[in-house]
FIDO-71529 format. One line per 8 residues: number of its first residue (from 1); their letters; for each residue z, x negated, y negated of C-alpha. Coordinates in nm, 2 decimals, always signed. Layout:
NUM> a> Z:X:Y; ... $
***
This chain:
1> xxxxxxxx> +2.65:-0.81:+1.26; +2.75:-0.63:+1.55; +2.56:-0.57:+1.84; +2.33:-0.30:+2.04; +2.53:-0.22:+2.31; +2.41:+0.07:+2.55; +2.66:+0.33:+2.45; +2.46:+0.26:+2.09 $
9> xxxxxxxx> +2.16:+0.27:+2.22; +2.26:+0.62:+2.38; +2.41:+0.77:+2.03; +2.11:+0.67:+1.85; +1.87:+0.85:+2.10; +2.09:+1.13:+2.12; +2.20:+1.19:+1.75; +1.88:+1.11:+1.58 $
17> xxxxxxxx> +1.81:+1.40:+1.40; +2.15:+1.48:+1.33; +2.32:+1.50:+0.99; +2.42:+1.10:+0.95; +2.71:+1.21:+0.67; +2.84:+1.43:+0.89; +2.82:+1.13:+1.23; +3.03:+0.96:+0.95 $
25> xxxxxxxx> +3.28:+1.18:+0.87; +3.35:+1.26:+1.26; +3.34:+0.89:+1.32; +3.67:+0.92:+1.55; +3.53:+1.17:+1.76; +3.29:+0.92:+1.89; +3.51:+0.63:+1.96; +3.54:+0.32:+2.06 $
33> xxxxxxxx> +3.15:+0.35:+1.92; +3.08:+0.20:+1.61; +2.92:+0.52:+1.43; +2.86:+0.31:+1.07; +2.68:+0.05:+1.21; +2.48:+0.34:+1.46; +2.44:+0.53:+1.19; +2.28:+0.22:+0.97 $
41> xxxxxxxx> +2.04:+0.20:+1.25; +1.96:+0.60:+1.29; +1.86:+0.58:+0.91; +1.68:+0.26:+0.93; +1.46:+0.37:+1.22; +1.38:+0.69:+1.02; +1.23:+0.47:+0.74; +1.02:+0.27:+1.04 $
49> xxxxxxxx> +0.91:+0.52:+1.24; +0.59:+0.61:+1.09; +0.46:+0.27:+0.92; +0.65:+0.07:+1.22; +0.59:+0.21:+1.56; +0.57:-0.06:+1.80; +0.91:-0.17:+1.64; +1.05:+0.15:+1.68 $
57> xxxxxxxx> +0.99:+0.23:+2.01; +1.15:-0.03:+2.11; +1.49:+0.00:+2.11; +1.65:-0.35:+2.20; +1.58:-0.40:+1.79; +1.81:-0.45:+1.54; +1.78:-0.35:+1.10; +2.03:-0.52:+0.90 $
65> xxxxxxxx> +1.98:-0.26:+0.66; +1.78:+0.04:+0.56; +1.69:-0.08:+0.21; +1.52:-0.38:+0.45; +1.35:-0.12:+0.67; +1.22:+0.06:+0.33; +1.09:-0.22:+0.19; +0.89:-0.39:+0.45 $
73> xxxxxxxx> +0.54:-0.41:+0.50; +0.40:-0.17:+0.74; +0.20:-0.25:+1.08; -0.14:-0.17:+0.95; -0.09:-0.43:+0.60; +0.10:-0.68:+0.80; -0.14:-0.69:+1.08; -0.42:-0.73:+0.80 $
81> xxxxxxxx> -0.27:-1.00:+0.66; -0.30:-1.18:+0.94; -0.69:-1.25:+0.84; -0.61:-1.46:+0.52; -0.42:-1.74:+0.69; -0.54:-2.05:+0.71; -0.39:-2.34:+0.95; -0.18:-2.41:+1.22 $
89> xxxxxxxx> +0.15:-2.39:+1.01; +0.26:-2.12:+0.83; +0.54:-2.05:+0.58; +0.72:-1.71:+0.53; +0.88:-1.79:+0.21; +1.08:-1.39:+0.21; +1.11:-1.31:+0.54; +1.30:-1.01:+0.49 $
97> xxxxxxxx> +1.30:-0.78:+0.80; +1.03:-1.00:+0.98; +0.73:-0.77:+1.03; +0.50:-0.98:+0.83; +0.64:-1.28:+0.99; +0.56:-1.18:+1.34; +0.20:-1.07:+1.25; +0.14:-1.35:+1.09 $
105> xxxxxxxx> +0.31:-1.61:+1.37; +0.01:-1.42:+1.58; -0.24:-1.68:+1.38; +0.01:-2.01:+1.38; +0.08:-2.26:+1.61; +0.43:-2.28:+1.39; +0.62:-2.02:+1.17; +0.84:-2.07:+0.91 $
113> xxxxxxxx> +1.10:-1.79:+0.87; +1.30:-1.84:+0.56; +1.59:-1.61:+0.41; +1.90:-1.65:+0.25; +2.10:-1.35:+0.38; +2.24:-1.44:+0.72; +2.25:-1.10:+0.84; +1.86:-1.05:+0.83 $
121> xxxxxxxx> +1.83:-1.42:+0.99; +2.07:-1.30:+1.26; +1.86:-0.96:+1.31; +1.52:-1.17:+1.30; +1.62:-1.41:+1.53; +1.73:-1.17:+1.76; +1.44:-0.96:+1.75; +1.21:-1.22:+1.73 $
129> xxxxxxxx> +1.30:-1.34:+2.08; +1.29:-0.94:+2.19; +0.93:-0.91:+2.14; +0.88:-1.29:+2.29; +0.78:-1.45:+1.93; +0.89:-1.78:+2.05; +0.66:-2.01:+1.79; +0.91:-1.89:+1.50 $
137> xxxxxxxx> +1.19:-2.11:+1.29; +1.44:-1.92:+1.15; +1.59:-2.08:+0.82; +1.88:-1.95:+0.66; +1.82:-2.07:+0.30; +1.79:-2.00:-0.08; +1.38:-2.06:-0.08; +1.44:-2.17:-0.48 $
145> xxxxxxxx> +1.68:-2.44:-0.38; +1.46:-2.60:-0.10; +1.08:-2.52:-0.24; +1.02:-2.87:-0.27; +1.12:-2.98:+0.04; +0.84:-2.72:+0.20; +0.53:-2.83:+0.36; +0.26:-2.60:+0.55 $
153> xxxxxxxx> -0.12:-2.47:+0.60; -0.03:-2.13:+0.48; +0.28:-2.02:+0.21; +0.34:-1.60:+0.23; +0.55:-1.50:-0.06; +0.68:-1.10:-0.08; +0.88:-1.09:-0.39; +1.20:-0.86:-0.43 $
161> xxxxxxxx> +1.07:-0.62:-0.66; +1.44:-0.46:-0.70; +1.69:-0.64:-0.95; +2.09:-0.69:-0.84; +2.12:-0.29:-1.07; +1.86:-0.18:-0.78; +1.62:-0.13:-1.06; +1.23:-0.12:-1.00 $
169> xxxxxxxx> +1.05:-0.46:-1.17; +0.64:-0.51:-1.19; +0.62:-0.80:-1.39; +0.57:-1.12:-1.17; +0.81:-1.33:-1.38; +1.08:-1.07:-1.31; +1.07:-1.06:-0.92; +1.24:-1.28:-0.72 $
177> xxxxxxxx> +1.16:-1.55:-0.65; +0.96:-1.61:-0.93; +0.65:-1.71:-0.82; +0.50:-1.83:-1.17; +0.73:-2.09:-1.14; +0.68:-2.21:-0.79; +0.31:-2.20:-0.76; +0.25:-2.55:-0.90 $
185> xxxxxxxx> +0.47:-2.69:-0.66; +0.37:-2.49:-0.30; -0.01:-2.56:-0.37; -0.07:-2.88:-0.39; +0.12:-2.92:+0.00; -0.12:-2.64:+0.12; -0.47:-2.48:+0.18; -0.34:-2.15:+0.02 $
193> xxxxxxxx> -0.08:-1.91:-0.08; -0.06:-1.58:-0.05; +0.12:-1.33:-0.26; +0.23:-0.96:-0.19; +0.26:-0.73:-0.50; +0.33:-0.43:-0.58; +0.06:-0.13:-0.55; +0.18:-0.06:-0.94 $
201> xxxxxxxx> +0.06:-0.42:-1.03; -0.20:-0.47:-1.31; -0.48:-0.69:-1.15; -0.59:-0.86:-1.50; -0.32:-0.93:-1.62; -0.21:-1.08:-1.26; -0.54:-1.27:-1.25; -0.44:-1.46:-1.63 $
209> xxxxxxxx> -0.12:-1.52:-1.48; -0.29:-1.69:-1.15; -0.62:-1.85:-1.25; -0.56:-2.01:-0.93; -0.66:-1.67:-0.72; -0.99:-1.68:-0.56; -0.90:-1.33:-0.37; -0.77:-1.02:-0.43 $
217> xxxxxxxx> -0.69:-0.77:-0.16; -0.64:-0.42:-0.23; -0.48:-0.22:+0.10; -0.47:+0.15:+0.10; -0.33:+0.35:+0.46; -0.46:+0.75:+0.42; -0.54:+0.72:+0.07; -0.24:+0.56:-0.07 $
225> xxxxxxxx> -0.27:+0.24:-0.21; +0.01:+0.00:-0.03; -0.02:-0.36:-0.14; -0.25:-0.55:-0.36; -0.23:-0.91:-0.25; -0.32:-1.23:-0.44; -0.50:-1.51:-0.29; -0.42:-1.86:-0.47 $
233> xxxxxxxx> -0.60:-2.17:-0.31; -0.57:-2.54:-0.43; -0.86:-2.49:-0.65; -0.99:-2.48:-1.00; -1.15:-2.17:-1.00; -1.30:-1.92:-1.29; -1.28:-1.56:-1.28; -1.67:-1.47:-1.18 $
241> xxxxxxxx> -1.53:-1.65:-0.83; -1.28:-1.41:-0.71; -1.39:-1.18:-0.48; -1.23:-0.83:-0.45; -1.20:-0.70:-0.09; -1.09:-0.32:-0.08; -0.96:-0.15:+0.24; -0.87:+0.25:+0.32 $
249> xxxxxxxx> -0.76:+0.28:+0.67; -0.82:+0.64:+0.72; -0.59:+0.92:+0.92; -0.87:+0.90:+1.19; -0.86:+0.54:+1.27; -1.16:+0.47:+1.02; -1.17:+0.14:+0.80; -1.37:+0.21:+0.42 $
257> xxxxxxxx> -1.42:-0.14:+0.32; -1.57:-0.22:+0.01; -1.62:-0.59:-0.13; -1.74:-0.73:-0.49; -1.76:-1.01:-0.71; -1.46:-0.94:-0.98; -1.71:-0.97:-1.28; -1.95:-0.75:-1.20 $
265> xxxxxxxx> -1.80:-0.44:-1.24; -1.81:-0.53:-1.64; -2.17:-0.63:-1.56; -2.29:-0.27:-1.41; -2.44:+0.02:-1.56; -2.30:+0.32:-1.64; -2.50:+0.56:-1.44; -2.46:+0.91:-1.59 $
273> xxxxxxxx> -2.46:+1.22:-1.40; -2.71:+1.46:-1.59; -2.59:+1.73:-1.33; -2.36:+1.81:-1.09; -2.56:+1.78:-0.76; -2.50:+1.91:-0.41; -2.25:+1.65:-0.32; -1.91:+1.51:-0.54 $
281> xxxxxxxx> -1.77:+1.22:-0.43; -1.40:+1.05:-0.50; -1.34:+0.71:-0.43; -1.08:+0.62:-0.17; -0.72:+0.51:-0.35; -0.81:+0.09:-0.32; -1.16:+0.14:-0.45; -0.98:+0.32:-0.78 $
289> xxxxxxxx> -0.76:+0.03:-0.77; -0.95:-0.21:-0.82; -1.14:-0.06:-1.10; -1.48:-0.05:-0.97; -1.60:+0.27:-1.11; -1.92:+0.20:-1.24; -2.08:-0.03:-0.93; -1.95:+0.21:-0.68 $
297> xxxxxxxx> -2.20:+0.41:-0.88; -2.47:+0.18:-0.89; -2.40:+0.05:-0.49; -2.41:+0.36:-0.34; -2.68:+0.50:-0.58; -2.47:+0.82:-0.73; -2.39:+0.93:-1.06; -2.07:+0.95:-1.24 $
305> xxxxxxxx> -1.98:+1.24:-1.37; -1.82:+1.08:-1.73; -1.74:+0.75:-1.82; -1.35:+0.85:-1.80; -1.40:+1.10:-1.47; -1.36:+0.93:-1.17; -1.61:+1.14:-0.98; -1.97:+1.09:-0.85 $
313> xxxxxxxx> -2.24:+1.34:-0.76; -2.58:+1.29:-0.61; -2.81:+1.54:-0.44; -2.82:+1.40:-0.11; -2.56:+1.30:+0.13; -2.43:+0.95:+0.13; -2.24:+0.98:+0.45; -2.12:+0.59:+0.46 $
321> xxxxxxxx> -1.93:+0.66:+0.06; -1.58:+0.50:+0.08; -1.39:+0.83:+0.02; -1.39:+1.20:+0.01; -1.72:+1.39:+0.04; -1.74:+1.77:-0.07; -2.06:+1.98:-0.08; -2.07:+2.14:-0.38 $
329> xxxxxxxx> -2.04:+2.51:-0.41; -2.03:+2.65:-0.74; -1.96:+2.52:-1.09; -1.77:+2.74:-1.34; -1.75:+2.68:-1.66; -1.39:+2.64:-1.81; -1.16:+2.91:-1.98; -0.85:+3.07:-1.93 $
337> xxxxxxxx> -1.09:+3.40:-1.80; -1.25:+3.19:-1.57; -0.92:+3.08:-1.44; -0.79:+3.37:-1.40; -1.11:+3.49:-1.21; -1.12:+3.22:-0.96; -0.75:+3.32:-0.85; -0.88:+3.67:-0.77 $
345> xxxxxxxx> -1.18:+3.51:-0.57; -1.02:+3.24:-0.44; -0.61:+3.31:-0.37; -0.60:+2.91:-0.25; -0.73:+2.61:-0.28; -0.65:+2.28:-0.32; -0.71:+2.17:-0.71; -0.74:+1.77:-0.81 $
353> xxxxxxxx> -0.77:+1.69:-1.22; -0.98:+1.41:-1.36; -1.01:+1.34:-1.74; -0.89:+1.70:-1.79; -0.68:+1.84:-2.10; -0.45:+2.08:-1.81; -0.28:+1.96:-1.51; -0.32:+2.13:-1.20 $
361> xxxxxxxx> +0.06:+2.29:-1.24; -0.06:+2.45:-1.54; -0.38:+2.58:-1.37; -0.15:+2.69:-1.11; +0.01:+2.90:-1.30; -0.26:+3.01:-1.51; -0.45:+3.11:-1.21; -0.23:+3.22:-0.93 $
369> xxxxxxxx> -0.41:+3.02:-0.72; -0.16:+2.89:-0.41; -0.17:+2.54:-0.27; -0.37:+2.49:+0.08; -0.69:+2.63:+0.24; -1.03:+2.51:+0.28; -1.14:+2.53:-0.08; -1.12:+2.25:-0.31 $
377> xxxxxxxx> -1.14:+2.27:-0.73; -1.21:+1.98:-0.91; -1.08:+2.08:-1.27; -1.28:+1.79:-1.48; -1.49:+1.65:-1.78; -1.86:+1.57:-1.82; -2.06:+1.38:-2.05; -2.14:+1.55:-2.30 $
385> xxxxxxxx> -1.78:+1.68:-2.30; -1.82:+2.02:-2.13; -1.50:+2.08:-1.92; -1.59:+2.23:-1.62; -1.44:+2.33:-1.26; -1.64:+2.26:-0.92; -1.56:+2.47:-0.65; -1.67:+2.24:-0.33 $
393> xxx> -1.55:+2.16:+0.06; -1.46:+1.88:+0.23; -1.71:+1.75:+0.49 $
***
């Protein structure tokens, strides 16, 4: 891997935003710069910049490549990750780019780095000594060929969820490593292990796979769900154990946490909205994650608006709710007239669809309402099947 001398240092900063195929094609202009490996930098810091910032503003850091930088975990998850360790020694069985590891080597008196491409162990171990992570062992290795050899407090596992076709995989037996298999060996050497999936990953089914789990993490950054992480301790343990810790770090610095016993969501009551109060409420992206739809309802004391429609309403403010809060403004019923009406009154507005027959292109263009503005539609379904619209603003 070559290295960050200053004159790359200087055509990073100073081509940034310029057109990378074009940096490549005038390559000789530049010379005796290396504009392919500048340019696999340029792009790599554009895929860090926003989830990454104390990594990118430092520019003594090295990305062995952009699909690395794409891939990683992002400040916020990593850094929350750092709660679920447990002991002195800690294993990073897919070290990757690093960020988790150096969160994590935070919390340890030892870190175990381990990757089988050398580049990325050449780029960690530089950058791990840039940002004075000095508690960290880098180990160049095939983690499948040495598992058993592997002893710590903590295992982290990320699996590639990309196959050698660079083809998307979900299912836990087809990411790599497999972590089905090597469960059975990593905890009986340790207190815990803890396993990054995707935000695409079907809890249930994850928990029959891993009756081990006695947590489940679900991380959302502005209202986008990130990483839903497994805890598996050294335990028998039974599903009505697990808890279920959802997190929404909000564009204002906020934290919506909201915690639950797995089982009781099937153990709640459907609480039925008989009307559409003065207040509509939408759970934050973890919370609709983790399938909680009816004890949000019953925790927070609002209704739902149908069994399928994701929405709440209640009459008076719940200003600690784990999500959006609109007061209500109006509620039309539905028809192509009524569509049509609204985009005379209305021009714009931002319009959301829950348990409805249209999607909001085709009310769009049924409408004429534009995208944007203050006003929000709610295009959904209650009860007793009426299809309605609720006109509302955000508070």
């Amino acid at each position: 891997m070559a290295i960050l001398t200053p004159e790359i240092k200087d055509f990073i900063r100073q081509h940034f935003t310029d057109d990378t195929d074009k940096l490549l094609l005038n390559a000789r202009r530049y010379s005796p710069v290396d504009v392919p490996f500048a340019v696999d930098q340029i792009r790599a810091r554009r895929q860090i910049k926003e989830k990454l910032p104390t990594w990118f503003a430092n520019s003594d850091l090295l990305f062995p490549s952009r699909l690395s930088a794409e891939q990683c975990s992002s400040e916020i998850t990593a850094h929350y990750k750092q709660s679920l360790v447990r002991g002195p020694r800690i294993c990073d069985l897919t070290g990757g780019l690093g960020i988790d590891s150096w969160q994590l080597s935070q919390q340890a008196e030892e870190l175990i780095y381990i990757e089988r491409f050398a580049e990325y162990c050449r780029a960690a171990e530089h950058n791990f000594k840039t940002l004075g992570a000095t508690n960290i062992q880098i180990l160049e290795a095939d983690v499948r060929e040495i598992v058993s050899t592997l002893t710590a407090d903590t295992f982290y596992i990320d699996p590639a969820r990309r196959t050698e076709c660079n083809r998307r995989v979900f299912a836990l037996s087809d990411c790599e490593p497999d972590v089905l298999q090597f469960k059975n060996i990593l905890l009986p050497k340790a207190g815990r292990l803890i396993l990054k999936t995707s935000p695409m990953a079907d809890i249930s089914e994850t928990l029959r796979q891993l009756p081990e789990t006695t947590e489940v993490h679900i991380i959302a950054v502005r209202n986008e769900c990130k990483e839903v992480i497994f805890v598996l301790e050294n335990t028998v343990t039974f599903s009505p154990r697990i808890r279920v810790v959802t997190i929404n770090y909000t564009s204002d610095g906020q934290q919506q946490v909201f915690s639950f016993p797995w089982q009781k969501e099937k153990t709640s009551p459907f609480q039925a909205a008989e009307k559409i109060g003065d207040y509509l409420y939408e759970p934050n992206a973890a919370i609709l994650k983790s399938g909680a739809f009816k004890l949000i309802a019953t925790e927070y004391n609002i209704s739902k608006l149908h069994l399928n429609s994701h929405l709440y309403t209640s009459g008076q403010k719940i200003g600690n709710f784990p999500g959006r809060i609109f007061k209500v403004a109006n509620v039309h019923e539905f028809s192509g007239k009524k569509l049509k009406q609204l985009g005379k009154s209305i021009g714009q507005a931002n319009i959301t669809t829950r348990n409805f027959p249209l999607t909001v292109e085709a009310i769009r263009k049924s409408s004429g309402i534009t995208e944007g503005g203050e006003v929000y539609l709610f295009a959904t379904t209650l009860g007793n099947a009426r299809k309605i619209i609720i006109e509302c603003r955000k508070i």
